[in-house]
Structure formats: structure tokens, C-alpha cells
C-alpha positions as CSV (number, residue, x, y, z in Angstrom):
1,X,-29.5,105.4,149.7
2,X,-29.1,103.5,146.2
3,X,-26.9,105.3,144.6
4,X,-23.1,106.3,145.6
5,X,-20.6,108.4,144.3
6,X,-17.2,110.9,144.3
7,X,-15.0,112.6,142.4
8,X,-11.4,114.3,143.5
9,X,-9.1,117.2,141.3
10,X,-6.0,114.9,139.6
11,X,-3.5,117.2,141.3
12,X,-2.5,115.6,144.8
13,X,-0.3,117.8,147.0
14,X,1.6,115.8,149.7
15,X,2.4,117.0,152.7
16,X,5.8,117.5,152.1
17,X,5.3,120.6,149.8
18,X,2.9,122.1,152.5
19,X,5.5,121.5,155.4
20,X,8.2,123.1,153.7
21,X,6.0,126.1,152.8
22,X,5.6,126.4,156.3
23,X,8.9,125.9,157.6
24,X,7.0,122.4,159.8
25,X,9.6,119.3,160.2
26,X,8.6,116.2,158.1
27,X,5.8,114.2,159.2
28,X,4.4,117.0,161.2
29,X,1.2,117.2,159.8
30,X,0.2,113.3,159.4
31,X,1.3,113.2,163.5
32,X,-1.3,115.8,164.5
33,X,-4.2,115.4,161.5
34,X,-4.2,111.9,160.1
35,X,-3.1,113.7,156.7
36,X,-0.6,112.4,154.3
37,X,-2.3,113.9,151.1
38,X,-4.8,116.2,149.5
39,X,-6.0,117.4,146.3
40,X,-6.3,120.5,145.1
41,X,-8.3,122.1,141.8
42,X,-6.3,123.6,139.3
43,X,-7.1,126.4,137.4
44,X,-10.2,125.9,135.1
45,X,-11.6,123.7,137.5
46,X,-15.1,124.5,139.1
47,X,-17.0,123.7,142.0
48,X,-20.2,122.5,140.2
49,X,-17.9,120.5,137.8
50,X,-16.7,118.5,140.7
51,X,-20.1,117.7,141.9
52,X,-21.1,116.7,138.5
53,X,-18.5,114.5,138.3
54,X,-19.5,112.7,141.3
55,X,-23.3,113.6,140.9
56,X,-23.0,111.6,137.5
57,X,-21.4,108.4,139.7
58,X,-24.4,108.5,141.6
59,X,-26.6,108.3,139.4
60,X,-25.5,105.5,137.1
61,X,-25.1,103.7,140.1
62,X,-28.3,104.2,141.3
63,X,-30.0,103.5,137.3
64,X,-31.7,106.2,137.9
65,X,-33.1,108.5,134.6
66,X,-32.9,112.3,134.9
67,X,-36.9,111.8,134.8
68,X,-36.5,110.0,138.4
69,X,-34.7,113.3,139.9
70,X,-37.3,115.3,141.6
71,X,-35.2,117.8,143.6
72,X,-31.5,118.8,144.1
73,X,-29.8,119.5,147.0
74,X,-25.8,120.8,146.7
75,X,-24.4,121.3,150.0
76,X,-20.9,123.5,149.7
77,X,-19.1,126.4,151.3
78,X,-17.7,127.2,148.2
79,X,-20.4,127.9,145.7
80,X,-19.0,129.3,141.8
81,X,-20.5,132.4,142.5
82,X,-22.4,134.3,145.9
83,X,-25.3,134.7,143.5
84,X,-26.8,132.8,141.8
85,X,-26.9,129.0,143.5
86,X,-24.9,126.5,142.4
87,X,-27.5,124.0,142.3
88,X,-29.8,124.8,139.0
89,X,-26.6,124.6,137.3
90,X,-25.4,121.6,138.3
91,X,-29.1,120.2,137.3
92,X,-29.0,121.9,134.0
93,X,-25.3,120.2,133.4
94,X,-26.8,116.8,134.6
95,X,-29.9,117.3,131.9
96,X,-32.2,117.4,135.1
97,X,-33.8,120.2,133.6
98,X,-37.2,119.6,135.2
99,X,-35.8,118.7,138.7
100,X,-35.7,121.5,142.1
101,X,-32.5,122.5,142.8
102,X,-30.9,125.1,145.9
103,X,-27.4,125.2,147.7
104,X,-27.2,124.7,151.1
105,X,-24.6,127.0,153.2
106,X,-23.9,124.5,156.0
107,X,-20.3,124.1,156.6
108,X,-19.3,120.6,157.7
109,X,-22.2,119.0,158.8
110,X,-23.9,120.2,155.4
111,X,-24.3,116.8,153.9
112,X,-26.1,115.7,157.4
113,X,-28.3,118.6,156.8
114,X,-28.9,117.6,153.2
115,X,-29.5,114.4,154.1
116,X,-32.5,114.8,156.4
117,X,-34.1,117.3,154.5
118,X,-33.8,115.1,151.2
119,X,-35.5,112.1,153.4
120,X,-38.0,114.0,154.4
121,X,-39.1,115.0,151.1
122,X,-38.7,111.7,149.7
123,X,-40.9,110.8,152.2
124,X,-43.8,113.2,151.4
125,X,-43.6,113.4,147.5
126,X,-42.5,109.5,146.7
127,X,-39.7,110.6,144.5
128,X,-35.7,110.1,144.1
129,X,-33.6,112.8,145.4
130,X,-29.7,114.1,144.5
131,X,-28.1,114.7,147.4
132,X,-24.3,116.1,146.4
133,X,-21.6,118.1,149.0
134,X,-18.5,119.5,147.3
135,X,-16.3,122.1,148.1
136,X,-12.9,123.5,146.7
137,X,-11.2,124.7,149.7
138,X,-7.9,125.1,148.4
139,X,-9.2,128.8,147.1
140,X,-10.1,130.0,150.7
141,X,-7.0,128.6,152.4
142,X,-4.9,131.2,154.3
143,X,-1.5,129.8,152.8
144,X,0.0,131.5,156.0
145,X,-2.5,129.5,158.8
146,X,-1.0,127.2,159.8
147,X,-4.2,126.1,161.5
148,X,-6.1,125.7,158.2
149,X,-3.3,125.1,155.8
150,X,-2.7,121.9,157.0
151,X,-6.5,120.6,157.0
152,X,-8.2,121.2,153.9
153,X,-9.0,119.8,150.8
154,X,-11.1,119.8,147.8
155,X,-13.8,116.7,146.7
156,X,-17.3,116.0,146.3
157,X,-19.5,113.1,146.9
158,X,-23.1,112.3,146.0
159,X,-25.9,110.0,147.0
160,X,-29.6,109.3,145.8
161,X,-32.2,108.9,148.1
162,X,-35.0,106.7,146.8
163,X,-38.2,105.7,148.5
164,X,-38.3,102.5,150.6
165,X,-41.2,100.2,151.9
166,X,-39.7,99.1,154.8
167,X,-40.1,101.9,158.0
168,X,-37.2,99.6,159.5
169,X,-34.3,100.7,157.0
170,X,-32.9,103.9,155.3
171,X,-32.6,107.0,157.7
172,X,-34.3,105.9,161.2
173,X,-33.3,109.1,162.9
174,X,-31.4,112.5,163.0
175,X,-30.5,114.9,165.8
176,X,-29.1,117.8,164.4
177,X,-28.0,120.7,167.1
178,X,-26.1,124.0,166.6
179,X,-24.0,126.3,169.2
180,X,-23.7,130.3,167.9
181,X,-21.6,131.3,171.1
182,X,-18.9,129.3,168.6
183,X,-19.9,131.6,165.5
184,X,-16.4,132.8,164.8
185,X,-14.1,130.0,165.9
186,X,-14.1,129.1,162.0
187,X,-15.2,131.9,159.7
188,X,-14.0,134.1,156.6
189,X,-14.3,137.7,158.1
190,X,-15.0,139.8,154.7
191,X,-16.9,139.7,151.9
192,X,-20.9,139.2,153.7
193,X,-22.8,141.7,154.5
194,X,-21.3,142.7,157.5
195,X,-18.3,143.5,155.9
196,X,-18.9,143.5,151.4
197,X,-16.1,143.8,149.2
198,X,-13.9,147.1,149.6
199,X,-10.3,147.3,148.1
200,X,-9.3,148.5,151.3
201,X,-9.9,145.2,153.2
202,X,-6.8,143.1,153.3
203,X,-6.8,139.9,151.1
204,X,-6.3,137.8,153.9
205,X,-9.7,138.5,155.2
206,X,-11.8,137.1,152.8
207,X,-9.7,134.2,153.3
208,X,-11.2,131.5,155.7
209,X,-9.3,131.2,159.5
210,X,-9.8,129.2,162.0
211,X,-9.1,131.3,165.7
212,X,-8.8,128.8,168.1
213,X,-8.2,125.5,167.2
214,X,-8.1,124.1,170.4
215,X,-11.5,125.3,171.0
216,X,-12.9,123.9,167.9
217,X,-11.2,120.4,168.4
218,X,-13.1,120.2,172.2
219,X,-16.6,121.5,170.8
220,X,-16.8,119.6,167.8
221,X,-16.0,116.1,169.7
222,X,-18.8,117.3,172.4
223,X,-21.2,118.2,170.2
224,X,-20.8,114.7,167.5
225,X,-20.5,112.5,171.4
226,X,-24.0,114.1,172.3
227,X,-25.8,114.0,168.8
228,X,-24.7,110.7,168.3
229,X,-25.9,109.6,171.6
230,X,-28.9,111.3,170.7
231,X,-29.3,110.0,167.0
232,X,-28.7,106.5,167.9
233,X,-31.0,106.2,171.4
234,X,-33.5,107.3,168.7
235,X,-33.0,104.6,166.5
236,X,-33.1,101.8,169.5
237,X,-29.6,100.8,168.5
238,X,-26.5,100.6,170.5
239,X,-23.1,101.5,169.6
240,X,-22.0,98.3,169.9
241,X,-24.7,97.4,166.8
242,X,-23.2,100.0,164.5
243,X,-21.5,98.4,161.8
244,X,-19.4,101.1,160.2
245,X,-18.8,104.6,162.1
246,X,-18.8,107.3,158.8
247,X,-17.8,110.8,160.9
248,X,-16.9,114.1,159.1
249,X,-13.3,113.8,158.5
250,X,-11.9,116.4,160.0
251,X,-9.1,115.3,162.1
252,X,-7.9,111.6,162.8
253,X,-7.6,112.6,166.5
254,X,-10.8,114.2,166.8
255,X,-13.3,111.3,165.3
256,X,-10.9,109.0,167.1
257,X,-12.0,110.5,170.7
258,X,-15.6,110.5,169.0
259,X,-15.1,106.9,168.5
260,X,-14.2,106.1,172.1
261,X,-16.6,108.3,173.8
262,X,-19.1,106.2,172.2
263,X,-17.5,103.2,172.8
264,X,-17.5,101.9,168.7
265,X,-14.7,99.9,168.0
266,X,-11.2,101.5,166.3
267,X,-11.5,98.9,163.3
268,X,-15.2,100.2,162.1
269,X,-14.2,104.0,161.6
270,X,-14.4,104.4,157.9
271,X,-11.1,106.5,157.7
272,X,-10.4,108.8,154.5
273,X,-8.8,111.8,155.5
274,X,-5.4,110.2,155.2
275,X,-5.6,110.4,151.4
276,X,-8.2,112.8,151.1
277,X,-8.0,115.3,153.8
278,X,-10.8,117.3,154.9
279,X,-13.1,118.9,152.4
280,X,-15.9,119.6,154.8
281,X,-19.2,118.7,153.6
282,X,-18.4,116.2,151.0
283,X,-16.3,114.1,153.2
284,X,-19.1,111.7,154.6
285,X,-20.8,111.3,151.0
286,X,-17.0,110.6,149.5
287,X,-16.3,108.2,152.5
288,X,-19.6,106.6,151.9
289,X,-18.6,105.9,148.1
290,X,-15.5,104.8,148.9
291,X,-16.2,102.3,151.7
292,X,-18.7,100.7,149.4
293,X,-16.2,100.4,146.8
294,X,-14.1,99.0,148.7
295,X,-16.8,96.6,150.9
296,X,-20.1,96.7,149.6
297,X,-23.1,97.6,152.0
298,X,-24.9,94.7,153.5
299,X,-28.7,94.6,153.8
300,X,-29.3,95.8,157.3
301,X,-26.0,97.1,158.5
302,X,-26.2,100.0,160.7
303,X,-24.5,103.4,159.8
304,X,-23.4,106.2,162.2
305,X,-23.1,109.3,160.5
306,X,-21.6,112.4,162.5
307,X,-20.5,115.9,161.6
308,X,-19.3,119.2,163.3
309,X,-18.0,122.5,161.9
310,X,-18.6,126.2,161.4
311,X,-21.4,127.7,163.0
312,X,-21.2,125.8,165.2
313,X,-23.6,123.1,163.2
314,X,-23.5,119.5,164.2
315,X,-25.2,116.2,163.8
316,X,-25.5,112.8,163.4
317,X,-27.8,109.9,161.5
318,X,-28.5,106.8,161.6
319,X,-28.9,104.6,158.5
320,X,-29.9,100.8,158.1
321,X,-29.1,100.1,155.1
């Protein structure tokens, strides 16, 4: 990865105006999520705008030329429109005209997804590759669900994958695993094929809602705990090595348990969610930028990557840097 980068909507909504909304007591929502802000889109704002934004980060700090760009990969839940992709958009507003670009669909873990198919095709073609996850949320919150109206945000993040020399750094290994006996604990129930647009079907349903969020909590630290195990026996490295823990920042208390299962030290979670909540895929790619900004990536430090979300789809990477 040589090239980092994020961009949030100007609006920030605190949890105040969310916990009146809802009738919660102050502080509710920062005690059971980690959240004390968001932000939200406003009107005019689109979802391939937002990746551009940080897309365009990426690569000026990668140097790269829109000539280096062989392929595109935008990972969101929340494309501008069900047809066509995002993607060859957001190429054509980077002036990567000549580059491959396609969405993909894959919830939380998305940018984990991304990620290892961008590596692999770096591998095989020798060429630099966009990796961007962005999602505005705030358009398919149920303002009423409590369960979802707390969580989620809107952001995007971007890297570039180059090609390296050295088989000892970059991405050393991926387990990726899903579970579709959890297919509807997170889901918007109209508006697929299943069930297309109708003007009988109540609003709510093409709004996303979370069923059990219980369930969700004790699957997705399961499933991060195993692929991590997984992803990082893989690599030959243990926990202890990893030198900062980057999870899908979903919920303070669930990457916590993450943390400990593992056994990786409190003080190396890279921790975002308190200002930026959870925007599903982009939040590992924005918490990537960020910690950088903030501490700049040493040459062989050890990266955990870890996601879980609808589908159930899960992961987890390892990175030397």
C-alpha cells in the first residue's frame, strides 16, 4: 500500500441530536457504541463524490499518474444508482479514463474483499491498483431503529496497491469466510428482486434494519476471532508481533472483545469510530489514512486487518508494511 487517503461530509451530527430524536438519556450512545459523532451528507452530496474526494488523497499521495491506474475497485453499499456501477464513474471523474473499474456489494468487510482481489491482480498484471470503500448511510438509516440509528455514518477511504519486490512485505495472507444462516440479521427488505419497487411497500422497508443486534454483536466477534487466527497463523506471525490492530469499526465493544480474544494489546487498536462512527466498508481504509497521519507506517510493521457484517461476510489480512 503506497498511497492513503479519506474524505468525510462537513456536516457532523453529535450524538446529542440523535438521542433526543429518540427519546435515549445523554451519553447513551457513546456508553454502548464508542460513538460521540458522525457525519452525515447533505443534499447534493454523492456517493462517488465522496470517494473521489478521498480517491484523489490517495493518489497524490501515492505520486501516482492516472496512466499508473490499471483497474478500479469501489467497494460500497450505497452505490448512486442500482444500475449502472459506481465505479466507471468515479474513474471517469478521476481522468482514469483508460483504467477497469466495477463496484463491489460487500457490506462491511467489502474493503477486505477489495483488498485481496486488488493484490492479486497486482500480482498477475504488474500494475497499480485504486482500491476506494465509501458509503453514505445516513440515506438508508431507519430514523426510528434504534438499533441502526445510533451506528451509522457516511465516509470513504482509499488506498493504492503498487507492486513490490520483496515476497516478505505487503499483503502476506487473507482468510476471508462467510455464514448465510445470518443472511437477514442486517438487510434492507425491499427494493431487490425479491421484492422490486411497488408503491404499496411501506417506506420503511427499503430502509436498512438490523433484527437482532445481539446476534450480530456475538457472530461478528466469532467470525473476526477465527479469521484472524486464521489470517495471521498464515502469515507466521503472532499477535503479540502485530503492531497496530486496524478492525472494521463497528462497535467499540465489539473490536474490543476482538482485541482480547486475540490477546493484542488495548493501546494498538487504531480507534476511529468515536469521531467517525461506522460507515461500513470505508472504515478500515479511513482508519488506515488516519493512523498514518497521525503516526506514519514504519518499514516492516505488521498490520491486522479484520472485518464483519451483512451477509454474514467476514475477514481478516495481514500487511507488512
Amino acid at each position: 500500500m503506497v498511497g492513503f487517503g479519506h474524505a468525510v461530509p462537513a456536516r457532523r451530527v453529535g450524538n446529542a441530536e440523535i438521542e433526543g430524536r429518540l427519546g435515549l438519556e445523554a451519553g447513551w450512545i457513546e456508553r454502548r457504541t464508542g460513538i460521540r459523532a458522525r457525519h452525515w451528507a447533505a443534499d447534493g452530496e454523492t456517493l462517488s463524490g465522496l470517494a473521489a474526494a478521498a480517491a484523489r488523497m490517495a493518489l497524490d499521495d501515492a505520486g501516482a499518474a492516472p496512466g499508473d491506474i490499471a483497474l478500479v475497485l469501489l467497494a460500497t453499499s450505497t452505490p448512486d444508482h442500482l444500475l449502472p456501477p459506481s465505479a466507471p464513474l468515479l474513474a471517469h471523474r478521476l481522468g482514469l479514463s483508460g483504467a477497469g473499474a466495477i463496484d463491489l456489494a460487500g457490506a462491511c468487510s467489502g474493503f477486505l474483499y477489495a483488498l485481496t482481489l486488488a493484490d492479486g491482480f497486482v500480482r498477475v498484471q504488474g500494475r497499480k491498483v485504486l482500491v476506494v470503500a465509501a458509503n453514505i448511510l445516513s440515506r438508508r438509516i431507519n430514523p426510528g431503529e434504534r438499533a441502526s440509528a445510533v451506528l451509522f455514518a457516511d465516509a470513504a477511504g482509499a488506498v493504492v496497491l503498487a507492486p513490490g519486490h520483496d515476497p516478505r512485505r505487503g499483503l502476506v495472507s487473507t482468510d476471508l469466510a462467510s455464514d448465510g444462516s445470518g443472511y437477514d440479521l442486517i438487510h434492507i427488505p425491499a427494493g431487490g428482486g425479491n421484492r422490486p419497487f411497488a408503491p404499496d411497500i411501506p417506506a420503511e422497508d427499503f430502509l436498512m434494519t438490523m433484527r437482532d443486534g445481539r446476534e450480530v454483536f456475538s457472530r461478528a466477534v466469532a467470525l473476526m476471532t477465527a479469521t484472524s487466527q486464521r489470517a495471521l497463523a498464515q502469515a507466521g506471525i503472532d499477535a503479540s508481533a502485530v503492531s497496530r490492530f486496524v478492525p472494521h469499526q463497528a462497535n467499540a465493544r465489539m473490536f474490543d472483545a476482538v482485541a482480547g480474544n486475540l490477546g493484542i494489546a488495548a493501546e494498538k487498536t487504531v480507534r476511529t469510530i468515536n469521531d467517525f462512527g461506522n460507515s461500513s466498508a470505508a472504515t478500515i481504509p479511513l482508519s488506515l489514512s488516519l493512523a498514518r497521519r497521525a503516526r506514519a507506517f514504519a518499514k516492516g510493521e505488521a498490520l491486522l486487518l479484520t472485518a464483519a457484517g451483512a451477509g454474514l461476510a467476514g475477514g481478516a489480512a495481514v500487511v507488512v508494511m
